[in-house]
C-alpha atoms as one frame of an Amber mdcrd trajectory, in Angstrom:
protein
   0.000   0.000   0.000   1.454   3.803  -0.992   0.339   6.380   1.219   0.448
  10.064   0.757   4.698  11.111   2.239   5.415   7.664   0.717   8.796   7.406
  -1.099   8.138   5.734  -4.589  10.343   3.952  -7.398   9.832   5.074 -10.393
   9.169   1.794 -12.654   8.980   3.601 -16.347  10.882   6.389 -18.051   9.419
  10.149 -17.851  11.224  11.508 -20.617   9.258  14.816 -21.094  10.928  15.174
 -17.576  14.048  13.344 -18.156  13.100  10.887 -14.973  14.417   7.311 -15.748
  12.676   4.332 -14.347  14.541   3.952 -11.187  14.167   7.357  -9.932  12.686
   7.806  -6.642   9.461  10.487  -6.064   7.350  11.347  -2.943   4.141  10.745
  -2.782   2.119  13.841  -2.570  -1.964  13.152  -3.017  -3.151   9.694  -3.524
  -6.154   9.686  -5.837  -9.565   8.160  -5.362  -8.373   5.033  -3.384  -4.968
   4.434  -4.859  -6.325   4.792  -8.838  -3.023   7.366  -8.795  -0.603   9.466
  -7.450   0.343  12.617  -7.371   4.509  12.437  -7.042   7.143  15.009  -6.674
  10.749  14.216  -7.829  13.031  16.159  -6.334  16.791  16.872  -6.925  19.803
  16.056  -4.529  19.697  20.023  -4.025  16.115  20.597  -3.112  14.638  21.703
  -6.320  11.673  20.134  -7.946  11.929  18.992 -10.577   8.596  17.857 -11.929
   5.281  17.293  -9.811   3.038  14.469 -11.912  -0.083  12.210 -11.634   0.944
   8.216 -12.172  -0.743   5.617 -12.604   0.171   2.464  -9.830   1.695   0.445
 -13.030   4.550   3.396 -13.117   5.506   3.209  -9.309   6.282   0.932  -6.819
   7.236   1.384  -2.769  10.762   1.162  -1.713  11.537  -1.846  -0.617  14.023
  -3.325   2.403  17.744  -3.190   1.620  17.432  -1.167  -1.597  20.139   1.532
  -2.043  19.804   5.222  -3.804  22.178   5.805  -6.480  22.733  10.020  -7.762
  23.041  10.690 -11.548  23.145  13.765 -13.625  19.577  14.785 -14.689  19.681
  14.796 -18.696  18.013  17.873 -20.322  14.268  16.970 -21.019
């Protein structure tokens, strides 16, 4: 289950944003019982970078053990 504050894995590529599946978003509405979220992906630096609604098939929760990995964003 996501919940709203949630961090998220991105599971597709957001090109128009240059996100690459892999990237990890917060969780900032949940819509209509889970149908989607609303997810902010943020830079290492504290700038947003895009704010977007996804569907559940393009995110998944963190799970235990996994480890965050920085790369440059590439111009979208």
């Amino acid at each position: 289950m996501i919940n709203e504050l949630d961090c998220i894995v991105l599971t597709t590529d957001l090109p128009e944003y240059g996100l690459a599946a892999g990237d990890i978003g917060t969780v900032v509405m949940v819509h209509q019982n889970a149908q989607g979220f609303e997810v902010e992906f943020v830079s290492l630096d504290g700038h947003t970078l895009a704010v977007t609604s996804l569907y559940p098939s393009q995110v998944r929760p963190v799970v235990r053990n996994e480890i965050a990995h920085a790369r440059l964003l590439e111009a979208a």
